[in-house]
C-alpha positions in Angstrom: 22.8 -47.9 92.0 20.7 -48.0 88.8 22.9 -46.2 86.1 26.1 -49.1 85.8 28.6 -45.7 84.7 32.4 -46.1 84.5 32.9 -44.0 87.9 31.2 -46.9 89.9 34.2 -49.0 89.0 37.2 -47.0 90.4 38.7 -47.6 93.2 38.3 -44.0 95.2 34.5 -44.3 94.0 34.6 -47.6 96.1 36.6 -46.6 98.8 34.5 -43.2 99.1 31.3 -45.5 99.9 32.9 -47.2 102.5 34.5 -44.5 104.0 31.2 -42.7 104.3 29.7 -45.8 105.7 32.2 -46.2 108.2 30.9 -42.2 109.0 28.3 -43.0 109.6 28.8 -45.3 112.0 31.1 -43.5 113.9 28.7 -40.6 114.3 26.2 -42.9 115.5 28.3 -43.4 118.9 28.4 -39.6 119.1 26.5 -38.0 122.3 22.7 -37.0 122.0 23.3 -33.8 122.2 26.0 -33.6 119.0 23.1 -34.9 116.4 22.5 -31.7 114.8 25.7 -30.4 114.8 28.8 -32.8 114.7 27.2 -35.5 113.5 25.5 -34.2 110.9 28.2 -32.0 109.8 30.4 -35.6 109.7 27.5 -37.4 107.6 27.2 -34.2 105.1 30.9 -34.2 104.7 31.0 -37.6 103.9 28.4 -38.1 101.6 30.0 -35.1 99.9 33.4 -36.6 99.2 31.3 -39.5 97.4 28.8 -37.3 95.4 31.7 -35.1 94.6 34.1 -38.1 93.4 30.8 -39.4 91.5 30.1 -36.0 89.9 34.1 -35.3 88.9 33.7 -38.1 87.3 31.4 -37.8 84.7 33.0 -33.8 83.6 34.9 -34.0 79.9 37.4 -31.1 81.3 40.5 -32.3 83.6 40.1 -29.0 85.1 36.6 -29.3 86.1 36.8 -32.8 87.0 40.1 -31.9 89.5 38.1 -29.3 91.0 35.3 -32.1 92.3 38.2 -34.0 93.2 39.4 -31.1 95.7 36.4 -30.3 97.0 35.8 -34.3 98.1 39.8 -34.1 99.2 38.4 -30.7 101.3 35.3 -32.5 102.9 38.4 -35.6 103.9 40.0 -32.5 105.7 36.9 -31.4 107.2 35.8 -34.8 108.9 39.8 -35.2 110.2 39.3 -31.8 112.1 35.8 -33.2 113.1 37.6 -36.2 114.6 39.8 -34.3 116.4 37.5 -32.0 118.2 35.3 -35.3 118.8 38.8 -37.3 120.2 39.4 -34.1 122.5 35.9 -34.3 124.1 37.0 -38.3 124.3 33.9 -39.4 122.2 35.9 -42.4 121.3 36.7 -43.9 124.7 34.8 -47.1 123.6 35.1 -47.3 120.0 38.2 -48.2 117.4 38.9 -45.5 115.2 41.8 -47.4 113.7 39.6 -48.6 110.8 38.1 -44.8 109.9 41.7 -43.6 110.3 43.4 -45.7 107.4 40.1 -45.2 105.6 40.7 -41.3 105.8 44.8 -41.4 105.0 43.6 -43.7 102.2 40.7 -41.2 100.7 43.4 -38.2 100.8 46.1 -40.6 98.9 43.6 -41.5 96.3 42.1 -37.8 95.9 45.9 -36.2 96.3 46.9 -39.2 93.3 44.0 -37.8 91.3 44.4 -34.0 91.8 49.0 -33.8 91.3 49.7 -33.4 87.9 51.3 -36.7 86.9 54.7 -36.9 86.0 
């Protein structure tokens, strides 16, 4: 927000604020009762794969800056096994997950692309 670094330019950096935005939305449709547990677990996640792709990003070593990468590709995992506990209880009956679903194939894309060695 303040510090105008490199990182805020990339593309997964960009994508990685939307996709936690769209999070959060989604978990605000969640039941009552799933506040403290799946919908909180869902916001941490996704807050994580940003802070993670923000703080990879500033490490001098490949190797350390892959390994934020992974985690943030991890917490992408995480929210996908979220959504399909939350799909099986049919918390989306009434909402479009189309949008979040693209958004998390296109997080793990962009992480994956980061984390392969290149050829």
């Amino acid at each position: 927000m303040f510090l105008h670094l490199s990182h805020t330019k990339l593309e997964v950096y960009k994508s990685s604020r939307e996709f936690a935005f769209e999070c959060y939305q989604l978990t605000s449709i969640l039941p009552a009762e799933e506040k403290y547990a799946m919908s909180s677990q869902i916001r941490r996640a996704a807050l994580s794969v940003h802070l993670n792709i923000a703080e990879g990003s500033s490490r001098k070593s490949e190797v350390e800056r892959k390994r934020y990468y992974e985690i943030a590709r991890g917490s992408v995992i995480e929210i996908d096994a979220a959504l399909d506990i939350a799909n099986d209880l049919q918390y989306f009956n009434n909402f479009n997950t189309e949008k979040l679903g693209e958004s998390i194939v296109k997080m793990f894309k962009l992480l994956s692309g980061m984390i392969e060695p290149k050829h």
